[in-house]
C-alpha positions as CSV (number, residue, x, y, z in Angstrom):
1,X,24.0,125.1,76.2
2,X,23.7,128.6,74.7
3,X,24.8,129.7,71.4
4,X,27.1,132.3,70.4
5,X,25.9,134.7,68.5
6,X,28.7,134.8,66.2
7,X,27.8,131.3,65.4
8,X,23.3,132.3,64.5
9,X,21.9,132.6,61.2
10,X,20.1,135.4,60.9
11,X,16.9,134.2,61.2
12,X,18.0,132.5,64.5
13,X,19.8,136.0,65.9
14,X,15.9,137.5,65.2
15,X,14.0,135.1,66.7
16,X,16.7,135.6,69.7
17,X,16.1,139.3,69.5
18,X,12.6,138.8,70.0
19,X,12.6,136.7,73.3
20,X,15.1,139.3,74.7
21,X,12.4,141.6,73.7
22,X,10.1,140.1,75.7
23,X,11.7,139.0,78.5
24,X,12.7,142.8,78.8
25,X,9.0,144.0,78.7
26,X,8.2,141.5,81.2
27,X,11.1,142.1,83.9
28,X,10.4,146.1,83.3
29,X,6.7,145.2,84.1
30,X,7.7,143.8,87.4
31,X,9.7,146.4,88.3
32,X,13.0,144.3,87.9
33,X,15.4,147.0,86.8
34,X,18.6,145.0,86.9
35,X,17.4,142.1,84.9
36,X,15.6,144.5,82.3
37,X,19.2,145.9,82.0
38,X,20.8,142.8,81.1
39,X,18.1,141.9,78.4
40,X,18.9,145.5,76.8
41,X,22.1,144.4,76.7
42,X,22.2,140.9,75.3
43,X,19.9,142.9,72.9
44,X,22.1,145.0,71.9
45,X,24.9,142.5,71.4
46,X,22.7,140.1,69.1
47,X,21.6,143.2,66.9
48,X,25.4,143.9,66.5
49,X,26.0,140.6,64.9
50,X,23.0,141.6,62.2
51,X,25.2,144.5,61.3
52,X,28.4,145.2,59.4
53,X,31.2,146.1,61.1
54,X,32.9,147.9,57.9
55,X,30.3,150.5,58.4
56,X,31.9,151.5,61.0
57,X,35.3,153.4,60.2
58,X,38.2,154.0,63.1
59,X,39.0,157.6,63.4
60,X,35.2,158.7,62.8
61,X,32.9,160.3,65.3
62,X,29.3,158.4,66.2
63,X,26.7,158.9,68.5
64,X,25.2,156.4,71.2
65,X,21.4,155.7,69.8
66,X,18.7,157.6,71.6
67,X,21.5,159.5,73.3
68,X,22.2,162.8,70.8
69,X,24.5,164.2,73.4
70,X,26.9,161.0,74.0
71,X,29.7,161.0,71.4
72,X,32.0,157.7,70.9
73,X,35.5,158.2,68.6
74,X,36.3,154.9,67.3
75,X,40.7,153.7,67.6
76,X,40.0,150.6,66.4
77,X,37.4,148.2,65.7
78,X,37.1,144.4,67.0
79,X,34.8,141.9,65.3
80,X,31.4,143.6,66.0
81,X,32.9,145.9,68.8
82,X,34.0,149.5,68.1
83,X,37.0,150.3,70.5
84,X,37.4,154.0,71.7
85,X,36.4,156.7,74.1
86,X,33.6,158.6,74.9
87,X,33.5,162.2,74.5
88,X,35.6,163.9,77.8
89,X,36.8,160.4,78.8
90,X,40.4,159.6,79.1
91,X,38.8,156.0,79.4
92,X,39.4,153.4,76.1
93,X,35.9,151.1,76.2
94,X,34.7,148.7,74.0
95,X,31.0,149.1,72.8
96,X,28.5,146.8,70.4
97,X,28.3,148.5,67.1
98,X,24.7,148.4,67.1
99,X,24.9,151.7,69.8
100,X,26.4,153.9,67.6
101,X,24.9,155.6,64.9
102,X,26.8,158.2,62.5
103,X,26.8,161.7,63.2
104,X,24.5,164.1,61.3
């Protein structure tokens, strides 16, 4: 049975990080885009639990990582999930913190 990441040192979230890693290369190398996709993800979600959610302040503007036009206003934040909408979205998501970096 898996692990929650909530519940991983952080040497184990790292090591976990790293398999996704390579899993992802793998699957990209073989041309499986939807399983690549869910190893970014699962990235993504680990790396979140390596961060500190108090960084993250509702009411503040971020940007997604490697996306410099995709803006993300936090409401409210959740654990390690920032709640809020896009930029020109009506829609309220929720989104791992580790995809947002502060604006510059």
């Amino acid at each position: 049975m898996e692990r929650r990441y909530s519940r991983m040192t952080e040497h184990e979230l790292r090591t976990e990080i790293a398999q996704l890693k390579e899993k992802a290369q793998k699957a990209e190398q073989m041309g499986i885009v939807n399983e690549y996709a869910v190893y970014e993800r699962k990235m993504a979600m680990a790396k979140a639990y390596l961060m500190d959610p108090d960084d993250f302040e509702p009411g503040n503007t971020y940007r997604f990582a490697g996306e410099p036009d995709q803006t993300f206003t936090i409401s409210y934040m959740n654990g390690v999930f920032a709640w809020g909408k896009r930029r020109d979205s009506r829609e309220e998501e929720a989104v791992p913190i580790s995809l947002l970096e502060k604006e510059e």
